[in-house]
C-alpha positions as CSV (number, residue, x, y, z in Angstrom):
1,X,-2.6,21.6,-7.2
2,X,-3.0,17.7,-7.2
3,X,-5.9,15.9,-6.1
4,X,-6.0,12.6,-3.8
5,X,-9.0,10.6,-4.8
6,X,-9.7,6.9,-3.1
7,X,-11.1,4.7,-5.8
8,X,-11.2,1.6,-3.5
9,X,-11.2,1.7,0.0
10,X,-8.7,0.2,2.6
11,X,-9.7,-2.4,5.0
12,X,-8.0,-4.0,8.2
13,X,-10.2,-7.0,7.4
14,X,-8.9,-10.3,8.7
15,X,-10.0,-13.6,10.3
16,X,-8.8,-16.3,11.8
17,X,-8.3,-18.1,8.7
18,X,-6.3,-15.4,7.4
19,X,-5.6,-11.9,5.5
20,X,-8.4,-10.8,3.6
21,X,-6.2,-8.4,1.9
22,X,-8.3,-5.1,0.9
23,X,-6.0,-2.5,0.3
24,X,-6.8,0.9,-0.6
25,X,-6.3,2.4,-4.2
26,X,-5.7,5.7,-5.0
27,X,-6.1,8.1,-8.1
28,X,-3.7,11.2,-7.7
29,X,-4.7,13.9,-10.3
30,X,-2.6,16.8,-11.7
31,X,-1.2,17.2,-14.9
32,X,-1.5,13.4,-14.8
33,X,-3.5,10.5,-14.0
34,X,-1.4,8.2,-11.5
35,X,-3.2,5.4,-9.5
36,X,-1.2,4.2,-6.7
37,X,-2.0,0.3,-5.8
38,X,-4.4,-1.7,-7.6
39,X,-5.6,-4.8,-4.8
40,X,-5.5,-8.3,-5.8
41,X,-7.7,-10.1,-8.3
42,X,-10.9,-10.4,-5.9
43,X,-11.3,-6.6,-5.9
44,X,-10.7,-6.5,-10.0
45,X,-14.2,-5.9,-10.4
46,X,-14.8,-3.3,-7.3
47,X,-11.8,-1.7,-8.9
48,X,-12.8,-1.4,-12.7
49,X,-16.6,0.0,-11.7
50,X,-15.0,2.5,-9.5
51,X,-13.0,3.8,-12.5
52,X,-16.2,3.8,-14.4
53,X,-17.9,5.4,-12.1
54,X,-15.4,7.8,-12.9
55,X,-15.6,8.2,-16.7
56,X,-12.4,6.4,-16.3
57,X,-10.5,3.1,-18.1
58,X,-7.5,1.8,-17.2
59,X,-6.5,3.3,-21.1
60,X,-7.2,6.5,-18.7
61,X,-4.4,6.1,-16.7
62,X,-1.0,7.5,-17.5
63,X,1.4,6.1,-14.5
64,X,0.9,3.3,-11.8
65,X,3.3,3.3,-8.4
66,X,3.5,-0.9,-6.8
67,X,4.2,0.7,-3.1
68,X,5.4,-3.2,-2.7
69,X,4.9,-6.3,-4.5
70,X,2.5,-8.0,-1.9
71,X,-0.2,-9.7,-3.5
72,X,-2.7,-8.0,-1.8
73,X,-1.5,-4.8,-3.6
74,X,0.3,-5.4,-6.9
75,X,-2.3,-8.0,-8.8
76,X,-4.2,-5.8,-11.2
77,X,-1.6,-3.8,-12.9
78,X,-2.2,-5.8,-15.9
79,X,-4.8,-3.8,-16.5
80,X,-2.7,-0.6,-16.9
81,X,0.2,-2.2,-18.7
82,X,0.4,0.6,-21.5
83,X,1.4,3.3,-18.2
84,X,4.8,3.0,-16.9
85,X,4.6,0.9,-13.9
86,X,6.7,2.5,-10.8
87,X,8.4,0.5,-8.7
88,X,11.4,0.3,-6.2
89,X,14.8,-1.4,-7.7
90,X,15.0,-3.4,-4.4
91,X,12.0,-4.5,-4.3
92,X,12.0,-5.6,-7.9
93,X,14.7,-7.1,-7.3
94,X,13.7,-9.1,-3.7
95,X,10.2,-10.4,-5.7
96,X,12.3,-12.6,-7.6
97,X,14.0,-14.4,-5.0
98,X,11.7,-13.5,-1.7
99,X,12.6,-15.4,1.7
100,X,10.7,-18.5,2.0
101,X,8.5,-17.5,5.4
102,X,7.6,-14.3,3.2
103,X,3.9,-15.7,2.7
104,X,2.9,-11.7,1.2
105,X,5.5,-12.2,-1.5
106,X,4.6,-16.2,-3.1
107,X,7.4,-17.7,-5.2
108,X,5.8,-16.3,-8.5
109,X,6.3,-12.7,-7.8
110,X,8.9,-11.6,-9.6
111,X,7.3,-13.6,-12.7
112,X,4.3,-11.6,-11.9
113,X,6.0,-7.9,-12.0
114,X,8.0,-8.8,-15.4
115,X,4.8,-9.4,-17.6
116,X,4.6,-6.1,-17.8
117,X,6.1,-4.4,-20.5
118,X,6.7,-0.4,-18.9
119,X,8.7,-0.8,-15.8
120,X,10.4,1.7,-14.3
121,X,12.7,1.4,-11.1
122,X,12.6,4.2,-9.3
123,X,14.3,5.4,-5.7
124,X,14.1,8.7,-3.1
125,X,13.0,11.9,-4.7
126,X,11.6,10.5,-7.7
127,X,9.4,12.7,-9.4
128,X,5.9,11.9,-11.1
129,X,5.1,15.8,-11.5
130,X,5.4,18.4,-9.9
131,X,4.3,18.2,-6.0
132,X,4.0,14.8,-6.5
133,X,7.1,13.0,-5.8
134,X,8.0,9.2,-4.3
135,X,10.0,8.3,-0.8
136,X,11.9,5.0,0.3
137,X,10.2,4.0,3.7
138,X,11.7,0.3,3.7
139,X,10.6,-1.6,6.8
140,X,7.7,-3.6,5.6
141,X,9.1,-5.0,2.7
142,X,13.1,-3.9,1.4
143,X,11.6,-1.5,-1.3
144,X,8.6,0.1,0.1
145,X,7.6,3.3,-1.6
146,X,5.3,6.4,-0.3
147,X,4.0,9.1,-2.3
148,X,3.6,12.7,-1.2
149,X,1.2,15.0,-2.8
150,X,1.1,18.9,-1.7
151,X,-2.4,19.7,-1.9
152,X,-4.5,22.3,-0.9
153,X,-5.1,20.6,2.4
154,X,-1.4,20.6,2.9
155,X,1.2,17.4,2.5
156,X,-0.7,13.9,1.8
157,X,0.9,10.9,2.2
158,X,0.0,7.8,0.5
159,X,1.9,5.0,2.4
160,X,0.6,1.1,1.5
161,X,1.8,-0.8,4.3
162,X,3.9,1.7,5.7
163,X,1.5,2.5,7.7
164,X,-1.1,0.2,7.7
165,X,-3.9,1.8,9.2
166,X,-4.1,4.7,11.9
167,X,-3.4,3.3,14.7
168,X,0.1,2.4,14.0
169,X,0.1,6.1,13.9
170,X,0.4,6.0,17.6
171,X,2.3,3.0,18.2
172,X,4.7,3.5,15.9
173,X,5.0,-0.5,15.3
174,X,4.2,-1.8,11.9
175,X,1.6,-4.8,12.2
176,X,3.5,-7.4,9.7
177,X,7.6,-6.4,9.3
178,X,9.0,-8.6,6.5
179,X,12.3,-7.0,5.7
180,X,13.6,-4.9,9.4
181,X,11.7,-3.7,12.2
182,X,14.1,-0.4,12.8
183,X,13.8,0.7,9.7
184,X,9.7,0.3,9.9
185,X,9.3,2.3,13.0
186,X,11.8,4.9,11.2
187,X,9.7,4.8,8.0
188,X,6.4,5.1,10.1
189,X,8.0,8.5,12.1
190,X,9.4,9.7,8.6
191,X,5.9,9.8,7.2
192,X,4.2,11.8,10.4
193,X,7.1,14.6,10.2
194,X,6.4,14.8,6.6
195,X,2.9,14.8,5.8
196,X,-0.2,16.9,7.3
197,X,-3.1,14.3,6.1
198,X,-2.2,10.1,5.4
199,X,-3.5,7.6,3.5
200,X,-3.0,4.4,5.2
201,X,-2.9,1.5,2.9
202,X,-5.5,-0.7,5.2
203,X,-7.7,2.3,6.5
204,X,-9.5,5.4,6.4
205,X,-7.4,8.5,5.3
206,X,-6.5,10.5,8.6
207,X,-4.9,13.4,10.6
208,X,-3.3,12.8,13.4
209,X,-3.9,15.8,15.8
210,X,-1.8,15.5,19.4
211,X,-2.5,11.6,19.9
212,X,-5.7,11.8,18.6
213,X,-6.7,10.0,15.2
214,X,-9.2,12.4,12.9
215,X,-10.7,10.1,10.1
216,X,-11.6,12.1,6.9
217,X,-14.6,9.9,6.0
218,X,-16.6,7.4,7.4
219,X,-15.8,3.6,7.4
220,X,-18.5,2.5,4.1
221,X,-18.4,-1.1,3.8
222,X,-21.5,-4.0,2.9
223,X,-20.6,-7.2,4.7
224,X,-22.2,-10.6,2.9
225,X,-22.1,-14.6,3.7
226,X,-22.1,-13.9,7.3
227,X,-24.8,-13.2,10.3
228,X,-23.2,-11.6,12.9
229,X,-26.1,-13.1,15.4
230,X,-24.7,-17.1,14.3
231,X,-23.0,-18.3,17.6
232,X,-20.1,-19.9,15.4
233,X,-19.0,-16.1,14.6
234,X,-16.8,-14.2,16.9
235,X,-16.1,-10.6,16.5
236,X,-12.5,-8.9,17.7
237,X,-12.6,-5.2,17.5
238,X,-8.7,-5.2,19.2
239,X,-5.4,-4.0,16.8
240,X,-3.4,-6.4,15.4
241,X,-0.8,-8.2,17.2
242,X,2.5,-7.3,15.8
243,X,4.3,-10.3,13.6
244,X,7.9,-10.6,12.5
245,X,8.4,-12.9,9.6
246,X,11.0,-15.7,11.1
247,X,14.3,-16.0,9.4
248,X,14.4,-11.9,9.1
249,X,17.7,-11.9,10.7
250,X,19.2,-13.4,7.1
251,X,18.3,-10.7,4.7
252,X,21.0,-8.3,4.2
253,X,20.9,-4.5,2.6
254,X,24.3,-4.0,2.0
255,X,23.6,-4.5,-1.7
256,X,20.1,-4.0,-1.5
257,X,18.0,-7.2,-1.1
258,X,19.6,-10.5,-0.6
259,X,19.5,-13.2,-3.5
């Protein structure tokens, strides 16, 4: 059966100043090689020495799934442009004309996505392989896609910002809702009746037993450029408070995305 292996690691790293944007990728492997996310330029290298760390090139690769076009997510796929690159026909479409308080999707999105040269838009029930197959869990952003994987630990589910990290597991609210909050919280439920084991696209992969969260693996991380011990430094160890991007209200899905 398929494989779920994290090449980079999720984080729900962020400061005052802003999102630090360390998103998790993932290598599914079965009969064929597809990494789901790829982070944004900063994590190039992290993301290149993992694959070779692997025996792995991004000539190694034979699909790659954009969960959503946020930059934190969708800036390496350059590096994979031979592999046909799997993403949502909304959300393809939204990059190109994105709402202008949508600071995860700049202005030069859409120009982004179409330098590649293997696109593929894609929609619910998609198949990679078999037991690998793609859902629509819009909320987030209009075209949000998940991946399920039946593996030998059951039903894993690799979300991006669906779920962001496991907490919203229990809350049930998406962090950051740029496209409509109903259909995040319905996107977030979807994904707990359908999967036994989740890979959150900020966080540690999970199970979520009762209400209690059950990380797989233990947070690795190596912090640098800050002492924790310099007064000017404050630490929060709270959630998130939820944000709704103003203006919401005017994008429509009657057609899909507005613009």
């Amino acid at each position: 059966m398929p494989t779920v292996d994290i090449v980079i690691d999720g984080y729900p790293l962020r400061a005052n100043q802003g999102v630090m944007g360390f998103c998790s990728a993932l290598l599914i492997e079965g009969e064929k090689r597809t990494l789901v996310d790829v982070g944004h330029v900063g994590r190039r290298p992290a993301l290149l020495e993992a694959l070779e760390a692997r025996g792995l090139t991004p000539k190694d690769i034979d699909v790659t799934v954009m969960t959503h076009a946020h930059w934190d997510h969708a800036q390496n796929f350059d590096l994979f442009d031979h592999a046909p690159l799997l993403i949502h026909n909304w959300e393809r479409k939204y990059a190109h004309k994105p709402h202008i308080n949508d600071w995860a999707t700049p202005q030069w999105t859409g120009a982004m996505i179409e330098t590649q040269s293997n696109i593929t838009e894609v929609d619910e029930g998609y198949e990679i392989e078999p037991g690998v197959s793609l859902i629509h869990t819009p909320g987030h952003s209009p075209g949000c896609l998940s991946v399920l994987v039946e593996t030998d630990d059951g039903v894993a589910a690799i979300t991006g910002d669906v779920l962001h990290y496991a907490t919203v597991a229990l809350t049930k609210t998406n962090p950051l809702v740029f496209w409509d909050e109903k259909l995040a919280r319905t996107s977030i439920e979807r994904i707990l009746s359908e999967s036994d084991l989740i890979y959150p696209g900020h966080d540690r992969p999970f199970r979520l037993v009762g209400d209690k969260i059950e990380y797989q693996q233990p947070m690795r991380i190596d912090l640098q450029g800050l002492d924790p011990d310099d007064p000017g430094v404050v630490w929060h160890r709270g959630p998130w408070d939820a944000w709704v991007m103003p203006g919401i209200e005017e994008q429509k899905l009657d057609d899909g995305p507005a613009g």
